[in-house]
ZAMARGU-4260 file (C-alpha; in steps of 0.2 Angstrom, whole numbers, plus 5000, padded with zeros to 4 digits):
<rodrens>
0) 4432/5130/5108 | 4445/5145/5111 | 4441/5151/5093 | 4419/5149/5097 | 4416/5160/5110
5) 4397/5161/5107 | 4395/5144/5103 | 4403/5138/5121 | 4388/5151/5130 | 4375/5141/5115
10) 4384/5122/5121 | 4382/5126/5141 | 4364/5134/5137 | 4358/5117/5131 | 4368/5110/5143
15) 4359/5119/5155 | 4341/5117/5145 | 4345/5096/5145 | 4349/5097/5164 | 4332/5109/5169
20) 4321/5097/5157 | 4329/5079/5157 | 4331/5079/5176 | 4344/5066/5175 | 4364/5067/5174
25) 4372/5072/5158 | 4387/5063/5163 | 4388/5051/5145 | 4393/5069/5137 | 4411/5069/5138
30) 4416/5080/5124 | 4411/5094/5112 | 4418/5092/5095 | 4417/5109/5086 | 4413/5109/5067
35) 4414/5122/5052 | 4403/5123/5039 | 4409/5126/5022 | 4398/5134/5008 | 4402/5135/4991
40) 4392/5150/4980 | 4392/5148/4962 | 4393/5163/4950 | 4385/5166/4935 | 4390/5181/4923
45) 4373/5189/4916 | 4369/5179/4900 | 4369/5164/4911 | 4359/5169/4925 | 4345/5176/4910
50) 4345/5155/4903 | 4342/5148/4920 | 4328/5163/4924 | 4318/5148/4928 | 4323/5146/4944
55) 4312/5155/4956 | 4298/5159/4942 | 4292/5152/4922 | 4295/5165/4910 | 4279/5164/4901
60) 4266/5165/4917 | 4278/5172/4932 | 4273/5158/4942 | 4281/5147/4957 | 4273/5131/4948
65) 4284/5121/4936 | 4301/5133/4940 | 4316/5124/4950 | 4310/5131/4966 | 4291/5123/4965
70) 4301/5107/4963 | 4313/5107/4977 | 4301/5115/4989 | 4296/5102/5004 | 4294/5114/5016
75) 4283/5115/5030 | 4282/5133/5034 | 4282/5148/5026 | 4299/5154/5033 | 4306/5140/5026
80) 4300/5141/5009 | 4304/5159/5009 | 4323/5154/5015 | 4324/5143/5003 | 4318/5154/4988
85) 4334/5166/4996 | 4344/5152/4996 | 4344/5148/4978 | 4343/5167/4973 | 4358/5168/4980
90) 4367/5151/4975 | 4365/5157/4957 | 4369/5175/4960 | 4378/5186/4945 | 4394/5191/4945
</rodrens>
């Protein structure tokens, strides 16, 4: 955990949280694993990006409906929906 400051202060915060809330002992948790998230980003040069336009919105009526997003999107919220529009925007970004 030397190389996650923060996230030993977030591990005893819901340490803390389980403790305040749970009232009973939290002696079953004996370790904290630590974990890094990879993420890969695909680039596309400019002529690729323009044949997958449909990601977020058709070409013919700039709608949601029938482009990549409206089929992916299962989310609840609107936050989420709007992460996940970024998400993709940014997956496919151009060089």
């Amino acid at each position: 955990m030397e190389d996650f400051p923060v996230g030993l202060i977030a591990a005893g915060a819901l340490l803390q949280y389980l403790y305040e809330t749970q009232k009973t002992s939290l002696s079953h948790f004996l370790r904290i694993y630590t974990r890094t998230l990879r993420i890969n980003i695909c680039s596309f040069d400019s002529s690729t990006r323009r044949n997958l336009s449909e990601l977020t919105e058709t070409l013919r009526e700039k709608q949601k409906r029938g482009s990549l997003l409206w089929v992916l999107d299962k989310t609840k919220t609107a936050m989420g929906a709007r992460t996940l529009r970024t998400y993709i925007e940014r997956k496919f970004q151009s060089i």
